[in-house]
Structures are given as C-alpha cells and as structure tokens.
N, C-alpha and C positions, 0 to 999 in steps of 0.2 A: 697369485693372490686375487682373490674377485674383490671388485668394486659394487657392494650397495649405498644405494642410495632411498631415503625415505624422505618422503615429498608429501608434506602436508597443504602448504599455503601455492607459493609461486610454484610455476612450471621450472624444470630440472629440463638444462638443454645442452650439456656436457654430456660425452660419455661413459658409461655405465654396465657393468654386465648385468645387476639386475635392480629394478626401480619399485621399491614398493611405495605405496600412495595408502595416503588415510579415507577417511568418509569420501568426502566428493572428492578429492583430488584427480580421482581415475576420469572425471570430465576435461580436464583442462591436461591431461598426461597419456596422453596415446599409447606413449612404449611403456606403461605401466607395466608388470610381469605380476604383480602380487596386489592383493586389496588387503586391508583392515580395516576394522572398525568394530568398536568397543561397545558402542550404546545398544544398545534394544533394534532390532528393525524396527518396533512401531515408533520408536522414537524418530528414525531418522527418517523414516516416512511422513511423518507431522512436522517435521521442520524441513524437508526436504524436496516434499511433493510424493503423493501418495503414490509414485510410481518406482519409488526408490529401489526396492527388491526387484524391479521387472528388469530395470537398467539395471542393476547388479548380476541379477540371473543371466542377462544376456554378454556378460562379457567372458570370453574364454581363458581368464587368467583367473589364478588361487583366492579365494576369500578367507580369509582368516576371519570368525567374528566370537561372539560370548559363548553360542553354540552353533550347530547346522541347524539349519533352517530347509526345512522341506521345499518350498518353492524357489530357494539358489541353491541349486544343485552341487556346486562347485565349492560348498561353503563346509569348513570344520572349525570345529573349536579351536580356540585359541589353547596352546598346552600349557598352561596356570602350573598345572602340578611340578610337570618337568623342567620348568622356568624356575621358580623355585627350589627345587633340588640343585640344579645346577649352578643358583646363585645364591646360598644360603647367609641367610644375616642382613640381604637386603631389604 
C-alpha cells in the first residue's frame, strides 16, 4: 500500500512514498512529488509575489491546477469531472 501525504501548512518530515503540497507549500517541502492549487495563477501571483508561475514552472514535479497554464508546463487540469463520477452524491 503507498503512503500519501498532503501538506498544506507545516513541513512533513516522516516518511512517505509520495508528498503532495498545496499553493506554497512546495517552498518549505523539498520531496514534494506533486503540487496543487485551486485559485487562478493571477491570484496567487498577487498574494504571492508576482513570480509565483516562474517558481512553479521551475519545479520538476506535477502541477495539478484549475486548468494548464501555458507558461508551467508541467501543469493540467484538475479532473473535476472524473472526481465526481467517482464520488457521486458528494
């Protein structure tokens, strides 16, 4: 069985097979494996520091966000639909 872990606030310093991290978390969480984040980039670029997409673009782990975003290459939609089908009634 894999152990995930999803790390929003403090740093996760157990082990893990794989560590997803929300908005900033991927700063303070090295062995991140996976990113998310839900808001707009230009949101998190205005509360974040308007470099927020370049540090994102530059990390070699999964971006999950709203949609792909042209300049993180690495970035796909979040799957809304299939999330839903899978958990229906919630």
């Amino acid at each position: 069985m894999k152990t995930v872990v999803l790390v929003g606030g403090q740093p996760y310093e157990e082990e893990a097979d794989e560590v997803w991290v929300c908005n900033m978390a991927f700063t303070h969480q090295p062995n991140a494996t996976r990113l998310y984040f839900m808001d707009s980039l230009q949101h998190l670029e205005s509360t974040n520091g308007s470099d927020y997409g370049k540090r994102v673009a530059a990390l070699s782990i999964p971006v999950v966000a709203q949609c792909h975003y042209q300049e993180i290459p690495r970035s796909r939609p979040f799957p809304l639909k299939e999330t839903v089908e899978d958990f229906p009634g919630s």
